[in-house]
Structure formats: C-alpha cells, structure tokens
PDB file of N, CA, C, O and CB in Angstrom:
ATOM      1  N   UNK A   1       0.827  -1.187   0.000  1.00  0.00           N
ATOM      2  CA  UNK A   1       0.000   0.000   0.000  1.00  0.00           C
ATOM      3  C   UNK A   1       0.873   1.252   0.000  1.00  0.00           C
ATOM      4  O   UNK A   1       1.781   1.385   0.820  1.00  0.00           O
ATOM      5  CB  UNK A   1      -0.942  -0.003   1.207  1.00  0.00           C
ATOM      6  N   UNK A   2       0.586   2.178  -0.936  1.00  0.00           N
ATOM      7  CA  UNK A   2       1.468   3.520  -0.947  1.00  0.00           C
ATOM      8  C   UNK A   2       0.795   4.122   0.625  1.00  0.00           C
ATOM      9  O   UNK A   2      -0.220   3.859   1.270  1.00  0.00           O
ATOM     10  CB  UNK A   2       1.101   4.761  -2.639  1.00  0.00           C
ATOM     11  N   UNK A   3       1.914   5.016   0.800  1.00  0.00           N
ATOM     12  CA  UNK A   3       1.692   5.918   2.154  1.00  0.00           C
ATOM     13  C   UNK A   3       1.104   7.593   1.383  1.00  0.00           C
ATOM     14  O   UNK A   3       1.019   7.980   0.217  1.00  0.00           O
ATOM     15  CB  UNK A   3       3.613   6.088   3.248  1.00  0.00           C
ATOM     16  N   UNK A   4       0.800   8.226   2.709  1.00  0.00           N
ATOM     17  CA  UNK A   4      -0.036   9.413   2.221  1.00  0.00           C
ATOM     18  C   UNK A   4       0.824  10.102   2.750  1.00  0.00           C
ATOM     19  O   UNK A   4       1.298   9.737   3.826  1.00  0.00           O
ATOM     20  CB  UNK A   4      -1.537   9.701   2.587  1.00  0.00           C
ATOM     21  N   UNK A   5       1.385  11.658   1.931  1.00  0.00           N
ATOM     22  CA  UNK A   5       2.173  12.554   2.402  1.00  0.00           C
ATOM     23  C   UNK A   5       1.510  13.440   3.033  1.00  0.00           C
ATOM     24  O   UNK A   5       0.377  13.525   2.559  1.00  0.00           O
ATOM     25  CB  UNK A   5       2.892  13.055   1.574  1.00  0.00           C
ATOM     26  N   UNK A   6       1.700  14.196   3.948  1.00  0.00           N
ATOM     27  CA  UNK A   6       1.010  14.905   4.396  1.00  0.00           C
ATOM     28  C   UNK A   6       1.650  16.139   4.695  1.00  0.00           C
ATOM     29  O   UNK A   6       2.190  16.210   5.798  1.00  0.00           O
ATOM     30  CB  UNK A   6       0.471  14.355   5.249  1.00  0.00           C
ATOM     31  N   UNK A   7       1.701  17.122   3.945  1.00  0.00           N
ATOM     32  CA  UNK A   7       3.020  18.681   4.491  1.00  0.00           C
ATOM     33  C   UNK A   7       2.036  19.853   4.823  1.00  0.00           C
ATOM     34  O   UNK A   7       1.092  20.305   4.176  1.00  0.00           O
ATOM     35  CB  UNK A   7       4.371  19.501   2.827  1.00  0.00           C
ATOM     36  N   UNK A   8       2.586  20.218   6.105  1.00  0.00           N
ATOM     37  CA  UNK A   8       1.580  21.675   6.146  1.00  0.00           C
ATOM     38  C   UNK A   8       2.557  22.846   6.045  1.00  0.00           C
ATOM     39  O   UNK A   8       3.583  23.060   6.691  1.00  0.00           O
ATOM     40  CB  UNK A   8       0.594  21.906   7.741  1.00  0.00           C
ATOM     41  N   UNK A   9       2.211  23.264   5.464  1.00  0.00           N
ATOM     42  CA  UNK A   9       2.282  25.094   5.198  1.00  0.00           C
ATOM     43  C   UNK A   9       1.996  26.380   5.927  1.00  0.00           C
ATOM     44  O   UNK A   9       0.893  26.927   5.944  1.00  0.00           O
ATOM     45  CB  UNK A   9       1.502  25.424   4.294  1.00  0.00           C
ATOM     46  N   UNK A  10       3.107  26.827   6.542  1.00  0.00           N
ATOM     47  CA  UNK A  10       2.848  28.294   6.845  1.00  0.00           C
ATOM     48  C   UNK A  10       2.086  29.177   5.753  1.00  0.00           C
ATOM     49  O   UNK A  10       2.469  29.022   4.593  1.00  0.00           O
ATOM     50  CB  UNK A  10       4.203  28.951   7.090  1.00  0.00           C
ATOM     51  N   UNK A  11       1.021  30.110   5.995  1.00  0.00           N
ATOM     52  CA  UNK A  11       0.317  31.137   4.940  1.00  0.00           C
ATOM     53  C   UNK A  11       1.833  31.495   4.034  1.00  0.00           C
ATOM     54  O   UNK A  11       1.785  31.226   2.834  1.00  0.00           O
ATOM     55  CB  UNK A  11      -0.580  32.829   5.884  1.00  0.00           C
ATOM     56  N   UNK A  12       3.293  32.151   4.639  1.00  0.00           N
ATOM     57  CA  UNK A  12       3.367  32.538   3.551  1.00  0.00           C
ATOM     58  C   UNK A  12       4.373  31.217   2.410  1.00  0.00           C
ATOM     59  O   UNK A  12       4.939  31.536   1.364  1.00  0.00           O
ATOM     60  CB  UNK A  12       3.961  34.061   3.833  1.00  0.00           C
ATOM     61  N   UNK A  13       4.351  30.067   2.885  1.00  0.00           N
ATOM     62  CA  UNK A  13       4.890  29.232   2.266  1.00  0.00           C
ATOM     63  C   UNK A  13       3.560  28.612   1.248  1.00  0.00           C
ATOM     64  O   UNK A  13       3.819  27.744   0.415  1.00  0.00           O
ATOM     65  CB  UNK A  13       5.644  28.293   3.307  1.00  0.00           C
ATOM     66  N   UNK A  14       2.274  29.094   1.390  1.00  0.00           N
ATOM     67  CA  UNK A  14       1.450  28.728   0.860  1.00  0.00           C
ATOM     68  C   UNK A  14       1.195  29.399  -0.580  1.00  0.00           C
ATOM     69  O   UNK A  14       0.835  29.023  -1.695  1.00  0.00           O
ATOM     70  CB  UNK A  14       0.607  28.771   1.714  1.00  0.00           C
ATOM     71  N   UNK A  15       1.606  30.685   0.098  1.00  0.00           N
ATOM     72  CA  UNK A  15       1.519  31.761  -1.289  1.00  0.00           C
ATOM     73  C   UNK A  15       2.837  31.591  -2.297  1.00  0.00           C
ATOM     74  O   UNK A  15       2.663  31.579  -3.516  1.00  0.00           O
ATOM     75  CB  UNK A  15       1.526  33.581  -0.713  1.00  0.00           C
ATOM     76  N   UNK A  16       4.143  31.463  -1.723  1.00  0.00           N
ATOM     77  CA  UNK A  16       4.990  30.615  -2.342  1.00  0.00           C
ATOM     78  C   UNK A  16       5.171  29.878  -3.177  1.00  0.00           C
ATOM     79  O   UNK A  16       5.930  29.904  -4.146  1.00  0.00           O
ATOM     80  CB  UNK A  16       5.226  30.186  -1.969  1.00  0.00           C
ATOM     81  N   UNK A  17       3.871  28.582  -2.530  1.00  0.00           N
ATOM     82  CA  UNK A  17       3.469  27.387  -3.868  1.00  0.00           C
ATOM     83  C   UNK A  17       2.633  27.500  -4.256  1.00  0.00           C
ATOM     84  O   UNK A  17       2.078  26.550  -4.808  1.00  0.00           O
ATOM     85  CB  UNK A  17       3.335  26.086  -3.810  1.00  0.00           C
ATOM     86  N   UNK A  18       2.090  28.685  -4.188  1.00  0.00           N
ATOM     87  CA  UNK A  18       0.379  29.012  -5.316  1.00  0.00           C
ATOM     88  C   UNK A  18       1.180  29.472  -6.531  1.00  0.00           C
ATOM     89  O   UNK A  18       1.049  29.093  -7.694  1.00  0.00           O
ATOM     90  CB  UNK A  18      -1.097  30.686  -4.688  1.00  0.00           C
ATOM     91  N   UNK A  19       2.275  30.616  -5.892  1.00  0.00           N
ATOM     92  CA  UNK A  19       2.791  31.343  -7.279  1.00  0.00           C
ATOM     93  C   UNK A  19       4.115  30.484  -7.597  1.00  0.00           C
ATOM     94  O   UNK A  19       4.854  31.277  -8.182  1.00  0.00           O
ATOM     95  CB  UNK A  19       3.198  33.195  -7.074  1.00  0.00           C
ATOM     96  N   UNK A  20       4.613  29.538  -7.518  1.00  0.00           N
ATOM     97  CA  UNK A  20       5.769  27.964  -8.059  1.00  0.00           C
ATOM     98  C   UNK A  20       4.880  27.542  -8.857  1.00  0.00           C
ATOM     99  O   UNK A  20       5.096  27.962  -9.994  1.00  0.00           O
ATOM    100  CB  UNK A  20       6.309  26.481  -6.835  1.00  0.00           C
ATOM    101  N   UNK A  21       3.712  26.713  -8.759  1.00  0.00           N
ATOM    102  CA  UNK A  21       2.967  26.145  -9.396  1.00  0.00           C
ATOM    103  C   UNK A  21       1.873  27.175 -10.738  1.00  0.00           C
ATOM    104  O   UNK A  21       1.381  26.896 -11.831  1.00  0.00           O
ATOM    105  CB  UNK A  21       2.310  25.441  -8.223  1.00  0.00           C
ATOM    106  N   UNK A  22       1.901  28.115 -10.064  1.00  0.00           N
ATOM    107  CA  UNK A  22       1.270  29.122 -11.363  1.00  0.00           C
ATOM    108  C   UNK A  22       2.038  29.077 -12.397  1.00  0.00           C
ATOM    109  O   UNK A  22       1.898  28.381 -13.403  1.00  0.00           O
ATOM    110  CB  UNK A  22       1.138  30.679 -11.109  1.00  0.00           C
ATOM    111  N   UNK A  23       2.843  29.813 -12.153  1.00  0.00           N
ATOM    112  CA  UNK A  23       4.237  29.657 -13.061  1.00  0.00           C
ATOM    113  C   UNK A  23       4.783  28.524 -13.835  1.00  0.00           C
ATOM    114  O   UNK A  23       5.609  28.800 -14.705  1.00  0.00           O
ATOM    115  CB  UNK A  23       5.264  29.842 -12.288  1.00  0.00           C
ATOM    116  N   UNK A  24       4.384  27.046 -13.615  1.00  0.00           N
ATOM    117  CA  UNK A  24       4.502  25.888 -13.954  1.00  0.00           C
ATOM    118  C   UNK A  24       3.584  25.351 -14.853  1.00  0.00           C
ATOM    119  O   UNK A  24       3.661  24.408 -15.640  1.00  0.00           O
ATOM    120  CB  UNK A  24       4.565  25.277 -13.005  1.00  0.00           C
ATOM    121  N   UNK A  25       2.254  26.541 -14.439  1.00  0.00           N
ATOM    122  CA  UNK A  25       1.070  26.260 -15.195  1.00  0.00           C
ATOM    123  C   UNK A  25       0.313  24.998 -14.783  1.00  0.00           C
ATOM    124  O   UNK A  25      -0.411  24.418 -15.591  1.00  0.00           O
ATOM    125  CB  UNK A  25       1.429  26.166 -16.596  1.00  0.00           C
ATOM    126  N   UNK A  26       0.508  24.498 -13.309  1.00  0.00           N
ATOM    127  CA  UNK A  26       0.323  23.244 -12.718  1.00  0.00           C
ATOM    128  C   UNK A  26      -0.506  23.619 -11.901  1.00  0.00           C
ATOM    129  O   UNK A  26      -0.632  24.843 -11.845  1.00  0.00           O
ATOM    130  CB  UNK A  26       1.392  22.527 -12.178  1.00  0.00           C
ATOM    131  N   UNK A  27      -1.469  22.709 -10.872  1.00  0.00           N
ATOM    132  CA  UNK A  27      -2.156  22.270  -9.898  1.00  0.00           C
ATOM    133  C   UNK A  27      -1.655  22.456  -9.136  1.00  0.00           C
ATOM    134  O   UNK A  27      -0.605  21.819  -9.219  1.00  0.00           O
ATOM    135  CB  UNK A  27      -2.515  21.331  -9.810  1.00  0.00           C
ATOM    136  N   UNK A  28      -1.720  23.384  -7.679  1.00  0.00           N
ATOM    137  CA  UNK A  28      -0.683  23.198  -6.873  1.00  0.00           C
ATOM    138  C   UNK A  28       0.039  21.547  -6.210  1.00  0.00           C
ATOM    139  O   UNK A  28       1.214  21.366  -5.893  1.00  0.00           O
ATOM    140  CB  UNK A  28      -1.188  24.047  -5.854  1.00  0.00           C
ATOM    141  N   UNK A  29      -0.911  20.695  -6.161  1.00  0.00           N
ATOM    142  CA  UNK A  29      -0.873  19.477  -5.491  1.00  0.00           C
ATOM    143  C   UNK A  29      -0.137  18.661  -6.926  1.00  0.00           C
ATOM    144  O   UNK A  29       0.380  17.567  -6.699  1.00  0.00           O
ATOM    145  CB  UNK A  29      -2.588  18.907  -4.838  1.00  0.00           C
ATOM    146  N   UNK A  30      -0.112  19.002  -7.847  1.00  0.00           N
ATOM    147  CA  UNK A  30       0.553  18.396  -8.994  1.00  0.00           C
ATOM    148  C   UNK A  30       1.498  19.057  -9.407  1.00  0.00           C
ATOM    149  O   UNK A  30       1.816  18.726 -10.549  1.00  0.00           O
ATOM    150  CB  UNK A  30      -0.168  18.167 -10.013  1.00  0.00           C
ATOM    151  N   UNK A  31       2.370  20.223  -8.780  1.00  0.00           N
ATOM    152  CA  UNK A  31       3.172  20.773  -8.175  1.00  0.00           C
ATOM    153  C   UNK A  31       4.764  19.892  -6.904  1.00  0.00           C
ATOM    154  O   UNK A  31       5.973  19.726  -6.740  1.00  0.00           O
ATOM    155  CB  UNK A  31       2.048  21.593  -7.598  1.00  0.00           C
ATOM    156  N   UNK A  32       3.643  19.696  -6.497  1.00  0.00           N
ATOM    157  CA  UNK A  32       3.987  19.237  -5.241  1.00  0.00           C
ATOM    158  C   UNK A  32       4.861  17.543  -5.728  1.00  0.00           C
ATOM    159  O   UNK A  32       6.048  17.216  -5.753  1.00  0.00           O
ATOM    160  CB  UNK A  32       2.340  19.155  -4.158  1.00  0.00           C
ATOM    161  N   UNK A  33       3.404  16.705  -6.098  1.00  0.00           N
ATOM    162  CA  UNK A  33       3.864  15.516  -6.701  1.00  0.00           C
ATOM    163  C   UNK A  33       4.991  15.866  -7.466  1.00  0.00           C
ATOM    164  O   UNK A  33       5.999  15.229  -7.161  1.00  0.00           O
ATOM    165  CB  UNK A  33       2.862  14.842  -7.506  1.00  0.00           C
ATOM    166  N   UNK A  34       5.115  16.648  -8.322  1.00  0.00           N
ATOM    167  CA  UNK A  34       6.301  16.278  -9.765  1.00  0.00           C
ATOM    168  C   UNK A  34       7.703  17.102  -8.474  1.00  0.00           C
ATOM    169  O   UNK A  34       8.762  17.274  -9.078  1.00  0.00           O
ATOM    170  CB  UNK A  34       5.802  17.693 -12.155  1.00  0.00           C
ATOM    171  N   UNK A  35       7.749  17.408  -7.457  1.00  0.00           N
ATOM    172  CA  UNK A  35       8.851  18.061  -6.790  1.00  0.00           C
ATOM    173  C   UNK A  35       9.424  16.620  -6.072  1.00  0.00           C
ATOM    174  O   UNK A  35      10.605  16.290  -5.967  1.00  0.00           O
ATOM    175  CB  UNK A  35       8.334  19.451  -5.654  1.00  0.00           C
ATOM    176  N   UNK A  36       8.167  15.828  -5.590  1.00  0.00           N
ATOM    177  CA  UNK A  36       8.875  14.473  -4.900  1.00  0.00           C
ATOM    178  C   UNK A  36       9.413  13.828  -5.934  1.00  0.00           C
ATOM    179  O   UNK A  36      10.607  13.551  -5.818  1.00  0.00           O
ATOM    180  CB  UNK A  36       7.910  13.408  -4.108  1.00  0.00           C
ATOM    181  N   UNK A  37       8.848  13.502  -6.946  1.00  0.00           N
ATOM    182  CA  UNK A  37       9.317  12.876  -8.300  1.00  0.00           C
ATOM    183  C   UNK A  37      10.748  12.842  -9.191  1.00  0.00           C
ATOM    184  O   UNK A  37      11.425  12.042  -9.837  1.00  0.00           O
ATOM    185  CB  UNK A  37       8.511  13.424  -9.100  1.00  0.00           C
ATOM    186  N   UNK A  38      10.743  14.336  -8.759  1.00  0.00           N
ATOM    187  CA  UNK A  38      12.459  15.120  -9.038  1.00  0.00           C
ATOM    188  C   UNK A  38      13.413  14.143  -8.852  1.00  0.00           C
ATOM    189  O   UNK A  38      14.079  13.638  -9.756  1.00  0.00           O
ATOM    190  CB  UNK A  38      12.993  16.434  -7.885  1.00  0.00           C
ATOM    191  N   UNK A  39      13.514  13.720  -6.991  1.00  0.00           N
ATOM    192  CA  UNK A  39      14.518  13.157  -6.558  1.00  0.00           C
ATOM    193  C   UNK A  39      14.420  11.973  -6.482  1.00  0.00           C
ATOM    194  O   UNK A  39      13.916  11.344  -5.551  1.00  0.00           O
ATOM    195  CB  UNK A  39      14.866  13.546  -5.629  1.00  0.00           C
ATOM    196  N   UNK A  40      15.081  11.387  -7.839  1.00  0.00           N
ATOM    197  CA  UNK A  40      15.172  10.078  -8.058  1.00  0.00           C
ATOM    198  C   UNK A  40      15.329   8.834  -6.516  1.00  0.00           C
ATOM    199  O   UNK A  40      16.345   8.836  -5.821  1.00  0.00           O
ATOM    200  CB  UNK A  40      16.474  10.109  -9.069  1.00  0.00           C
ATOM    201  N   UNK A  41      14.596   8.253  -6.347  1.00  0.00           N
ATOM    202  CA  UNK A  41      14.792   7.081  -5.433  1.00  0.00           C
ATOM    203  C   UNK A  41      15.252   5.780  -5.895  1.00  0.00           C
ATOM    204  O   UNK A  41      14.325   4.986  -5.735  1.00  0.00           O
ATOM    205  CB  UNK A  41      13.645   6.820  -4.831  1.00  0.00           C
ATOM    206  N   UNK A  42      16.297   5.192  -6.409  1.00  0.00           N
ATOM    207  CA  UNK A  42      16.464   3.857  -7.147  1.00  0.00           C
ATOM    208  C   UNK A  42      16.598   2.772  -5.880  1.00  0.00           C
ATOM    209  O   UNK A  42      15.982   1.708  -5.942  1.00  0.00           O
ATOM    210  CB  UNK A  42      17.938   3.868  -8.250  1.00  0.00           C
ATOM    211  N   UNK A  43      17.360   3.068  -4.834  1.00  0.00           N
ATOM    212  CA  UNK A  43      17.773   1.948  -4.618  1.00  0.00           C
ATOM    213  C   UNK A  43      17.470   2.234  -3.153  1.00  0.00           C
ATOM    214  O   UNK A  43      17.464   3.429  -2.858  1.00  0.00           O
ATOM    215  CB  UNK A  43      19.163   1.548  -5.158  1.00  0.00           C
ATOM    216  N   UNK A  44      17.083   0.901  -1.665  1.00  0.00           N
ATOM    217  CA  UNK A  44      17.250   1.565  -0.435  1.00  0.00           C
ATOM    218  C   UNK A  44      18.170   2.370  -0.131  1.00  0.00           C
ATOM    219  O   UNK A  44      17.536   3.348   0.265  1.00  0.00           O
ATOM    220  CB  UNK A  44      17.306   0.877   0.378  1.00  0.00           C
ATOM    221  N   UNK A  45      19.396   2.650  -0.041  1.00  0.00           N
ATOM    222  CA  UNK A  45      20.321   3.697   0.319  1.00  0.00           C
ATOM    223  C   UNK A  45      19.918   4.914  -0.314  1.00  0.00           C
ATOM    224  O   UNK A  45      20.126   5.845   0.465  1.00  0.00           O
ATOM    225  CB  UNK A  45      21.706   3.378  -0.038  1.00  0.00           C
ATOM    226  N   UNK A  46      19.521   5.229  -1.193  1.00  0.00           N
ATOM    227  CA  UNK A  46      18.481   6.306  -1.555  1.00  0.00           C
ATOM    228  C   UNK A  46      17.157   6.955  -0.486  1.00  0.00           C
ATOM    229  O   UNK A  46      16.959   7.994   0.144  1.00  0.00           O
ATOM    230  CB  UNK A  46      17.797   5.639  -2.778  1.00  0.00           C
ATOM    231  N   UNK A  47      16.515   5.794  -0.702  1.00  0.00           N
ATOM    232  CA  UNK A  47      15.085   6.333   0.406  1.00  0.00           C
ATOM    233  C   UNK A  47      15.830   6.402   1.758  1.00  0.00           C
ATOM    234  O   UNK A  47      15.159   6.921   2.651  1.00  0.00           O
ATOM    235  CB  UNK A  47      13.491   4.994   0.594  1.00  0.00           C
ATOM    236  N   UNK A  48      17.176   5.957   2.135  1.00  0.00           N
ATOM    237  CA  UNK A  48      17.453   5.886   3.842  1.00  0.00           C
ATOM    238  C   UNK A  48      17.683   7.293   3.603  1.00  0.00           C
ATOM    239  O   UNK A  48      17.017   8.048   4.312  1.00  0.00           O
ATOM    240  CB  UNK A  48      18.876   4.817   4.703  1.00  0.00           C
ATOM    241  N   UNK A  49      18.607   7.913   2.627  1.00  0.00           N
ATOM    242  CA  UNK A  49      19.491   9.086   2.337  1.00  0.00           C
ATOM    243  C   UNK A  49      18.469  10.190   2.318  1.00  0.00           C
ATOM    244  O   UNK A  49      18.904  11.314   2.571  1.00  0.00           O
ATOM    245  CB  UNK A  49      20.371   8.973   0.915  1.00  0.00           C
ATOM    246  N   UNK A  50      17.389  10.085   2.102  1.00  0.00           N
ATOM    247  CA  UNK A  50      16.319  11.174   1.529  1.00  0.00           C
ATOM    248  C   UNK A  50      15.469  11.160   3.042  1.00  0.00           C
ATOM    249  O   UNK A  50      14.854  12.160   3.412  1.00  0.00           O
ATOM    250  CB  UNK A  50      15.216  10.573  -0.163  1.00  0.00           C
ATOM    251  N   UNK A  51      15.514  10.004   3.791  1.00  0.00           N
ATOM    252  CA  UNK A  51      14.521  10.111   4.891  1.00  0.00           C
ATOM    253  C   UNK A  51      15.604  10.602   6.228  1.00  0.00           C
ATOM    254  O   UNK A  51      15.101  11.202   7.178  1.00  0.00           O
ATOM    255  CB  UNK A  51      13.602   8.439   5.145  1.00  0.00           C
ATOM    256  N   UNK A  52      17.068  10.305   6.216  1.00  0.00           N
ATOM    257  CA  UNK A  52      17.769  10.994   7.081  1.00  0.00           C
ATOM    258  C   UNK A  52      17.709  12.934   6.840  1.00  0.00           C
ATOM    259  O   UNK A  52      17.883  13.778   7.719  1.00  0.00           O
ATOM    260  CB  UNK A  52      19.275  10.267   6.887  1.00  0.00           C
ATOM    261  N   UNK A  53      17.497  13.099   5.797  1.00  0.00           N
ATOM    262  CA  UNK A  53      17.839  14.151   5.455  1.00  0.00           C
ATOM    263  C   UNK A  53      16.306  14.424   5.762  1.00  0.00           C
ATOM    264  O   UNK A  53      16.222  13.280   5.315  1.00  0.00           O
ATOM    265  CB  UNK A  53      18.620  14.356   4.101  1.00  0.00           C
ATOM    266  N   UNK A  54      15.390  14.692   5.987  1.00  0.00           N
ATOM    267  CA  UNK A  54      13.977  14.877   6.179  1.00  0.00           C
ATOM    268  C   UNK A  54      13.810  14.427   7.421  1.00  0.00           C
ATOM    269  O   UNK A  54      12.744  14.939   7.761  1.00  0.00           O
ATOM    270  CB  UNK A  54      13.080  14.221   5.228  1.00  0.00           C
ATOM    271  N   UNK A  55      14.195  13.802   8.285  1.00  0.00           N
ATOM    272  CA  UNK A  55      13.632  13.387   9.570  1.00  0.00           C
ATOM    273  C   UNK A  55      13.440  14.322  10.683  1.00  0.00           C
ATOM    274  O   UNK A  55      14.487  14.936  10.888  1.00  0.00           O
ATOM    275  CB  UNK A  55      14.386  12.425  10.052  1.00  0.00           C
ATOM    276  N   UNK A  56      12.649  14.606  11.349  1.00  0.00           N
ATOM    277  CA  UNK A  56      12.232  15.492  12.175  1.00  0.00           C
ATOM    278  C   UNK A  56      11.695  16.933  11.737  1.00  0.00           C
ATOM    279  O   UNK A  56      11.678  17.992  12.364  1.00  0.00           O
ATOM    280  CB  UNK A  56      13.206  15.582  12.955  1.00  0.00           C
ATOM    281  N   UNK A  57      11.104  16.497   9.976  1.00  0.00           N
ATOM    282  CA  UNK A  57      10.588  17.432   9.817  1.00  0.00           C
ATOM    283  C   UNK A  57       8.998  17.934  10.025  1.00  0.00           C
ATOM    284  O   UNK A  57       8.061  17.601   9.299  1.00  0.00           O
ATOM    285  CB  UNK A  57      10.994  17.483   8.900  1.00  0.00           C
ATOM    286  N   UNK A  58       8.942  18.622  10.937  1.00  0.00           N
ATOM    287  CA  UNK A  58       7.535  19.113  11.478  1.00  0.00           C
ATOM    288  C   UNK A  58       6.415  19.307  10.459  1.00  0.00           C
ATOM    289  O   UNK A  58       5.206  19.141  10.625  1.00  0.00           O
ATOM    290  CB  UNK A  58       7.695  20.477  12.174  1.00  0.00           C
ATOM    291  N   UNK A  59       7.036  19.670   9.437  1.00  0.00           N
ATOM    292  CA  UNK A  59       6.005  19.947   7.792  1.00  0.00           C
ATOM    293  C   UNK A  59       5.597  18.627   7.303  1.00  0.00           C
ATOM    294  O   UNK A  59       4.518  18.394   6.758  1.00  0.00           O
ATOM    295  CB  UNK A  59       6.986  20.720   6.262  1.00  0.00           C
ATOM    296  N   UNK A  60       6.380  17.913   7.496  1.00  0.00           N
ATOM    297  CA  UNK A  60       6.118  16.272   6.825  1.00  0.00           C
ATOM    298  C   UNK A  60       5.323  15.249   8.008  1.00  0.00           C
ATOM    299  O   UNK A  60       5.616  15.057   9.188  1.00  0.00           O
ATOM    300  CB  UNK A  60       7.930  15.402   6.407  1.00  0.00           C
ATOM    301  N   UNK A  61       4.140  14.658   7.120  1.00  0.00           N
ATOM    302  CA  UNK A  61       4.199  13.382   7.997  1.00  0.00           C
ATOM    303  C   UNK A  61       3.333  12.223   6.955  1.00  0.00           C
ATOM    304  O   UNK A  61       2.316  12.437   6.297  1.00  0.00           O
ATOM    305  CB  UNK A  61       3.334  13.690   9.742  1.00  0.00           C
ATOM    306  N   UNK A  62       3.986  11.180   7.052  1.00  0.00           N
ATOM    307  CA  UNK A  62       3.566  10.308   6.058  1.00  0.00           C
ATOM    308  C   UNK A  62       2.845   9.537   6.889  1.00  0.00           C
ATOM    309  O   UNK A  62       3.232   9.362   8.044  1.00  0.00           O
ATOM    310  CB  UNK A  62       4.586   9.608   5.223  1.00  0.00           C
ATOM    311  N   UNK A  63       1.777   9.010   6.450  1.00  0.00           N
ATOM    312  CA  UNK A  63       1.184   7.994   7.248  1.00  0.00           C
ATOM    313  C   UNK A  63      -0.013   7.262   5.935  1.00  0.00           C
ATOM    314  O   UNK A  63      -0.748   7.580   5.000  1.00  0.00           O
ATOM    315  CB  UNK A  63       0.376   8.824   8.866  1.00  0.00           C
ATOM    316  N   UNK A  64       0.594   5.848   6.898  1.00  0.00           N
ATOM    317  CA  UNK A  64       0.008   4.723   5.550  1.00  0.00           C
ATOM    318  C   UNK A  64      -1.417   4.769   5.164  1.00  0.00           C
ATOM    319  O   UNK A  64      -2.192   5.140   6.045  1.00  0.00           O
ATOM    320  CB  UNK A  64       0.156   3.073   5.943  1.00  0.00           C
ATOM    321  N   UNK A  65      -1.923   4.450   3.970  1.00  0.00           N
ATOM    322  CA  UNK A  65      -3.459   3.751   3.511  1.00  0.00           C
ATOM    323  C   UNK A  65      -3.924   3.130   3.969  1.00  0.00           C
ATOM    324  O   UNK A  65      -3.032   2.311   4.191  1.00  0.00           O
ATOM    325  CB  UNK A  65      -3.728   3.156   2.636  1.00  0.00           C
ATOM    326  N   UNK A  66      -4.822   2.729   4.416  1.00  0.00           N
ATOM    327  CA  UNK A  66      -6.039   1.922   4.997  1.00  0.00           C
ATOM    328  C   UNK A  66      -6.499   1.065   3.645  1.00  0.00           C
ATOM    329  O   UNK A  66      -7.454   0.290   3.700  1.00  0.00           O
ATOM    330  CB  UNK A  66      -7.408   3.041   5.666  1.00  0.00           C
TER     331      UNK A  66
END
C-alpha cells in the first residue's frame, strides 16, 4: 500500500506554492507531486538518504493507507 504525504504550510509558504505552481502552469498538489518525483529514489540507500535528510521534519508526515 502507498503511504499518504502529508506537508503543512505556513500562509506565507502557501503563497509561495500558489505562485511555483502558477508559473509551472500546474495544480498546486501536482506541483507538489512532480517536486517528490524530481529526486530520483532507485535503490534503499536512496530512500534511507532522503529520509535521514527529512527526519524530524515538522512539515512532513507520512502515514500509511487503509
């Protein structure tokens, strides 16, 4: 089962990715997706490397599908 990302936004980090994604001519939330997408994940030492570097971030929280 994929997990659900979940990032919250300060107002002005919101206005931030209204006008990133304008500019992209994108969805903000399809925005968002093609930014995780960027950073290639191939192999576990990848996802460990990407989740050390993200851990304890208060904006992030993934939590699994039902």
């Amino acid at each position: 089962m994929p997990a659900v990302l979940t990032v919250r936004l300060t107002k002005e980090e919101q206005g931030i990715l209204a006008k990133r994604s304008k500019r992209a001519g994108m969805k903000k939330a399809t925005f968002v997706r093609k930014l995780i997408r960027d950073e290639e994940i191939v192999t576990g030492a990848d996802a460990l490397a990407w989740g050390e570097r993200h851990w304890g971030d208060s904006a992030l929280r993934i939590t699994p599908r039902r």
